[in-house]
C-alpha positions as CSV (number, residue, x, y, z in Angstrom):
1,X,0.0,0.0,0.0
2,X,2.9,2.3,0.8
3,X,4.8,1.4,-2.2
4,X,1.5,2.7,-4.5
5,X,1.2,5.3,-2.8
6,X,4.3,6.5,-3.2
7,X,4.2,6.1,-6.9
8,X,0.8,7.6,-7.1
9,X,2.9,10.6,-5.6
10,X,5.8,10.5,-8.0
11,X,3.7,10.0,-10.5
12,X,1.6,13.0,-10.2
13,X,4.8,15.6,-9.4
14,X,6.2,14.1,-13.0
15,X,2.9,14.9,-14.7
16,X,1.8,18.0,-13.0
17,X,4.5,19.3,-10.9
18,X,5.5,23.2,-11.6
19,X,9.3,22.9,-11.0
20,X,9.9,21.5,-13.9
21,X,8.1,21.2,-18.1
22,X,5.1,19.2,-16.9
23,X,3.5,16.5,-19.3
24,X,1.2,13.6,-19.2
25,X,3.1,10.7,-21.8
26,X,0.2,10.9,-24.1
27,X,0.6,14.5,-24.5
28,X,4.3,14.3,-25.2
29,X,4.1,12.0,-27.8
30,X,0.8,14.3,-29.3
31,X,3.6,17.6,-29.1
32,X,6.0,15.7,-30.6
33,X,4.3,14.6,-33.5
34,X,3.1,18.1,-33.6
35,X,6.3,20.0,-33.5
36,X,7.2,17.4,-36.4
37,X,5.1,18.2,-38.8
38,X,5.4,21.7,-38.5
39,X,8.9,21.9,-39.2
40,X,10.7,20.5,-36.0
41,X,11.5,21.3,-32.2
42,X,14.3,22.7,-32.8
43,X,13.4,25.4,-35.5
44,X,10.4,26.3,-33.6
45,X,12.7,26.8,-30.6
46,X,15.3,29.2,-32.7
47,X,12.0,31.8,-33.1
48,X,12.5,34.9,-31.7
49,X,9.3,36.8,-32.9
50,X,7.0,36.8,-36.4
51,X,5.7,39.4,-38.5
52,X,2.5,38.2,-40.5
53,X,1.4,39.8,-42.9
54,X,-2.1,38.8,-44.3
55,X,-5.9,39.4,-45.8
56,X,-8.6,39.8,-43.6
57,X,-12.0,39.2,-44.5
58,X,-14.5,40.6,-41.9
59,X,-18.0,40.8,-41.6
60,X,-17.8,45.2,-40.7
61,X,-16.3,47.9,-42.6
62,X,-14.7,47.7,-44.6
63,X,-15.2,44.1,-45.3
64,X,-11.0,43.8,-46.6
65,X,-8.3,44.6,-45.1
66,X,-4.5,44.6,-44.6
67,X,-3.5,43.1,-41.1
68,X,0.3,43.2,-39.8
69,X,0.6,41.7,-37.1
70,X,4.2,41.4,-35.4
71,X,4.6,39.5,-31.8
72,X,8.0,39.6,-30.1
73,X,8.4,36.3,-28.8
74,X,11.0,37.1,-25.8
75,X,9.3,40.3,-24.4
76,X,5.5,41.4,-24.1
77,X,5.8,43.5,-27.1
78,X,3.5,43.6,-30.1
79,X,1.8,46.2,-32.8
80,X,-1.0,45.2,-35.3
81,X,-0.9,47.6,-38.1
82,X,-4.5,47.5,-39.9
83,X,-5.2,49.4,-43.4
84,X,-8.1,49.4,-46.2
85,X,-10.0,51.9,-47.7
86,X,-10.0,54.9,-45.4
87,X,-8.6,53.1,-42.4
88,X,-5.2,53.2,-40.7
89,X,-5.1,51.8,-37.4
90,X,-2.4,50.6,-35.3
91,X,-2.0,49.6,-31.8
92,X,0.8,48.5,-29.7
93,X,1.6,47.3,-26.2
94,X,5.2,47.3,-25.2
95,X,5.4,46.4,-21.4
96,X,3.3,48.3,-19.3
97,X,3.4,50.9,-22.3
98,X,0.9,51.0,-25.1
99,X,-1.0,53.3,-27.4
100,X,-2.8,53.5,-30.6
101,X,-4.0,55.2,-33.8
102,X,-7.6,55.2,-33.7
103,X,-10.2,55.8,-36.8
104,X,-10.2,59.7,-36.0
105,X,-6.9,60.0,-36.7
106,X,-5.5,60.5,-33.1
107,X,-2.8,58.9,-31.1
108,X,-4.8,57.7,-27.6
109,X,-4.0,55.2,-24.9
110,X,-5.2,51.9,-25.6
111,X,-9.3,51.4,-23.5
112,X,-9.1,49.1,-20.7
113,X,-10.8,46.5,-22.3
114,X,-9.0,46.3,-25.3
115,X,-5.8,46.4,-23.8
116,X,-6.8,42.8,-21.5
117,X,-8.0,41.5,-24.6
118,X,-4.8,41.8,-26.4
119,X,-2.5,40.9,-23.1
120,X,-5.0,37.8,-23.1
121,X,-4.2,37.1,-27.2
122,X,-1.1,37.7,-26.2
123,X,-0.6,35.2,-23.1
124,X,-2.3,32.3,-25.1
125,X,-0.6,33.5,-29.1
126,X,-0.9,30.2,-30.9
127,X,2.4,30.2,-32.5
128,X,4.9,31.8,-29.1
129,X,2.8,28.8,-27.7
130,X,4.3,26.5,-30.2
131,X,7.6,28.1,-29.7
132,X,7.1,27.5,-25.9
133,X,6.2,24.2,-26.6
134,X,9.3,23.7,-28.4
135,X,11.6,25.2,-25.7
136,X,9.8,22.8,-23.3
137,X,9.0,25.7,-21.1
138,X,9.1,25.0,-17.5
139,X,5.8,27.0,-16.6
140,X,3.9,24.5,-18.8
141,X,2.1,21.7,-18.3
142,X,0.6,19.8,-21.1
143,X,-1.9,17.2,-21.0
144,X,-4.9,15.7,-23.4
145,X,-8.5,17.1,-22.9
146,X,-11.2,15.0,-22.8
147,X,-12.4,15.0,-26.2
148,X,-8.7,15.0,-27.3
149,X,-6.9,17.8,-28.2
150,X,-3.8,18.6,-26.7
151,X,-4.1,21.5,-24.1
152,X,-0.8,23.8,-22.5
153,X,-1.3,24.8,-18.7
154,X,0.0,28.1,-17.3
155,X,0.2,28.5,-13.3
156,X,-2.8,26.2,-13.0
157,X,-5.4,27.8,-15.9
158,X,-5.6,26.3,-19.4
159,X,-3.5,29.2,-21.9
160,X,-4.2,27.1,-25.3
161,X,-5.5,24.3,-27.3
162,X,-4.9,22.7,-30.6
163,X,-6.9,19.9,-32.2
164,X,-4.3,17.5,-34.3
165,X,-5.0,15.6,-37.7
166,X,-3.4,12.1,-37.8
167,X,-0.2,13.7,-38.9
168,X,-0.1,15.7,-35.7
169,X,-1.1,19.2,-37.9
170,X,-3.3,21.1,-36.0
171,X,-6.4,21.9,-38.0
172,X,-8.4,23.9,-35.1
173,X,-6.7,26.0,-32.2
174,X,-8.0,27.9,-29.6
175,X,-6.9,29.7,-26.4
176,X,-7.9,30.4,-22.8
177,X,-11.9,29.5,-21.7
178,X,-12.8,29.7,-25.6
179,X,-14.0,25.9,-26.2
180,X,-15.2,27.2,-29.7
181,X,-11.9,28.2,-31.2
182,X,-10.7,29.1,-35.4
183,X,-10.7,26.2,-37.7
184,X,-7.1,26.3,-39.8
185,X,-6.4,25.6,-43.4
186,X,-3.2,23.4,-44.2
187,X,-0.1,24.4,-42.6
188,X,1.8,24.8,-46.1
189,X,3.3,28.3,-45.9
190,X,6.7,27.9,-44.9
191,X,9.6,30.6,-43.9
192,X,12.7,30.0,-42.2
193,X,12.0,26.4,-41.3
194,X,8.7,27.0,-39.5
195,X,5.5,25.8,-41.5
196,X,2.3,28.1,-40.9
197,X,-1.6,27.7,-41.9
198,X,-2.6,29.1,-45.5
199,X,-6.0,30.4,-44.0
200,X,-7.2,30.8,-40.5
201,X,-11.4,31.5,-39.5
202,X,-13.5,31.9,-36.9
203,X,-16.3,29.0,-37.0
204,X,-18.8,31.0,-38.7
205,X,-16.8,32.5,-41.2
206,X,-17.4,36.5,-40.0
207,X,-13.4,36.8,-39.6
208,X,-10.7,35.0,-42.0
209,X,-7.6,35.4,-42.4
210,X,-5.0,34.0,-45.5
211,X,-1.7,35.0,-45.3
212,X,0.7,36.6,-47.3
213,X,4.0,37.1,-46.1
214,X,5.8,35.7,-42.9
215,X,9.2,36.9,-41.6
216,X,11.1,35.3,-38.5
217,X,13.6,36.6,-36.4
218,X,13.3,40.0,-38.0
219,X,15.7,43.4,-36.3
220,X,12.6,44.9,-33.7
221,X,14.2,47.9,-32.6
222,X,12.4,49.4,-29.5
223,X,11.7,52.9,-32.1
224,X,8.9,50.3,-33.9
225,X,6.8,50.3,-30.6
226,X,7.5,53.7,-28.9
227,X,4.4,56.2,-29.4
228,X,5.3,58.9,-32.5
229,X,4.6,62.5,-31.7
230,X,1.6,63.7,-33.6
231,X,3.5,65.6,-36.1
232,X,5.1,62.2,-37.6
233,X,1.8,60.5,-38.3
């Protein structure tokens, strides 16, 4: 009896404990294959941050648009950069700084509630999740959710989720509480090593995504996030 319970408690600090990268077996061998087939641990590791550039499809106005989205990887530091017909947004969070260009043309503090929704995208960002992944991060956990998917654990809350095909591609992701999640198209867009989905949408098609350029490990000097003056707009 003491002998099993002593396992039981090995057993349990191996798959859950927060010292160290925390994973049930079944949800090694799932990362694995997943890290595999989109282009390997140790390019995914090598990321330092991603700038995707791609099409939007939305259900507002306008309906198109150019999104560019770049996520530093290392720091909490990212700026979406959003243009169509008479639009040019842009918002950015560096740290505990952040700001943005809003429709009107001015230069504001990003709203409370936008700015936790974007430290939120940012805490759960599908691919610096992969990279995590990758770097076997020791504030993860992973484990397998009941209906199967493979789901990453941050100090205790669920942070992400990716559904896999046979091959290990992911072909739905989500993050956080969000059960629903974006169904993605075949991860055959490649750069640097890294593979990444052609299309990405949300399950009833008001938001899609298709992308059109990726760069990795690009310069990001801190002058890309710091707030311009108005008279540089």
């Amino acid at each position: 009896m003491i002998r099993k319970l002593l396992l039981l408690l090995v057993t349990g600090t191996m798959l859950f404990g927060s010292a160290a990268f925390a994973v049930a077996p079944a949800a090694e061998v799932m990362a694995d294959r997943m890290l595999a087939a989109l282009g390997g641990r140790d390019t995914w590791a090598a990321v330092k941050n991603t700038v995707n550039d791609s099409q939007q499809n939305r259900a507002g106005e306008p309906p198109v648009v150019r999104a560019v989205v770049t996520v530093d990887f290392q720091r909490p530091r990212i700026r979406i950069d959003t243009t169509g017909p008479n639009l040019n947004l842009i918002r950015v969070i560096d740290g505990d700084r952040h700001w943005r260009l809003n429709r009107e043309g001015r230069i504001e503090p990003l709203p409370a509630e936008l700015l936790a929704e974007d430290r939120q995208w940012y805490a759960g960002h599908v691919y610096r999740t992969i990279h995590r992944i990758a770097l076997r991060d020791p504030a993860f956990s992973l484990g397998v959710g009941s209906d199967g998917r493979l789901e990453v654990h941050e100090q205790g809350k669920r942070i992400a989720w990716f559904k896999l095909d046979v091959r290990g591609e992911p072909h739905a992701f989500g993050a956080h509480a969000d059960d629903v999640g974006s169904i993605c198209g075949p991860w055959d867009f490649q750069e640097a090593g890294i593979r990444h989905p052609v299309w990405v949408t949300n399950r009833d098609g008001t938001w899609r995504a298709m992308i059109k350029s990726l760069k990795v490990n690009v310069r990001l000097d801190d002058s890309f996030f710091a707030q311009p003056s108005p008279n540089k707009l």
